[in-house]
N, C-alpha and C positions, 0 to 999 in steps of 0.2 A: 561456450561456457557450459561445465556440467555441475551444475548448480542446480539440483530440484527447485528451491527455494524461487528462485531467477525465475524460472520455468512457468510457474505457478501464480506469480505476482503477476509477469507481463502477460498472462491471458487475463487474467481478474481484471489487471489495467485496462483492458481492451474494450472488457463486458461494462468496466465502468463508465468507459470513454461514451458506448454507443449508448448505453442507457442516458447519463448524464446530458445529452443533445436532446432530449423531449420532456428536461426542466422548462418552465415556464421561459420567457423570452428575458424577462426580469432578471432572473438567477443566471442568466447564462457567463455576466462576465462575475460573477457574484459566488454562490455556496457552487455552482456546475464546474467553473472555473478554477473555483479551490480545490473542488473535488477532485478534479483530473490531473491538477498540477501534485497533488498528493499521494494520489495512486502510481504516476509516472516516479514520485521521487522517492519511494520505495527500489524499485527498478534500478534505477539511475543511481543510487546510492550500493545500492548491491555489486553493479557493473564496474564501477567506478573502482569500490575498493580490491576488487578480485583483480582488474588490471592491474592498481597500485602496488599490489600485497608484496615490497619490498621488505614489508616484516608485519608478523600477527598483529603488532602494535596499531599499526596502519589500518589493513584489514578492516579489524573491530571495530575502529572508529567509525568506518563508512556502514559498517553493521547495525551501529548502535542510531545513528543519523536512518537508516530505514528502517530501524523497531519506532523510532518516534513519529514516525509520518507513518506507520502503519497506525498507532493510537490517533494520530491527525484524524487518518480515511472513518475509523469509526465512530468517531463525534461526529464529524460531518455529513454520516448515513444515517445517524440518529436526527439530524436536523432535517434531510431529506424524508425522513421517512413522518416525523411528529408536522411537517409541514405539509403532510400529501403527494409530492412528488416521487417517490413510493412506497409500495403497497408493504403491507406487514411481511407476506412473506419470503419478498425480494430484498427486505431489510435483514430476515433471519437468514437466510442461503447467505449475504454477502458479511453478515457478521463472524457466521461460523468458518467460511473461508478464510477470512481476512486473520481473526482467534487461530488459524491454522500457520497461516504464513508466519505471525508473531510470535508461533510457539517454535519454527522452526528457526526463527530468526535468533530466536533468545537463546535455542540450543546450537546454533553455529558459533553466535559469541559467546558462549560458553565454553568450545573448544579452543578458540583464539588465545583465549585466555590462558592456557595453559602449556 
């Protein structure tokens, strides 16, 4: 797939995965669980519509479905982070990332569109 976008999420996904495993033992099927199912369905949603794309219509759909689970992943880094599990500035690095992906996301379905 040559999708920057693709590219970009499923390392973030990655970094999320291995951070998210040294949540508390509590959180794991819990905010760890949600987290990584959120960060993968970014990914998965990207994947999916790029294989689909038998029309832009399509496409954007699976676009607009991985701009919402990107808003998902950043509520749920603000829960991780207002709860301890981490630190301030592993909260700033994955926000500004994640602000990255969704700006990239927004500007893909924006071409879909047209």
């Amino acid at each position: 797939m040559d999708l920057v976008v693709y590219d970009k999420a499923y390392a973030l996904s990655l970094e999320i995965h291995k951070i998210s495993l040294s949540f508390p033992k509590t959180e794991q099927y819990e905010l760890a669980s949600q987290l990584r199912r959120a960060t993968k369905s970014i990914v998965m949603n990207i994947a999916e519509g790029y294989a689909k794309r038998s029309s832009q219509a399509e496409f954007r759909r699976f676009l607009l479905m991985a701009y919402g689970s990107n808003g998902e992943v950043k509520v749920q880094l603000r829960y991780a982070k207002d709860l301890g599990y981490i630190n301030e500035g592993e909260y700033v690095y994955f926000i500004e990332k994640y602000d990255e992906i969704g700006k990239m996301l927004y500007s893909l379905t924006k071409k879909t569109a047209e």
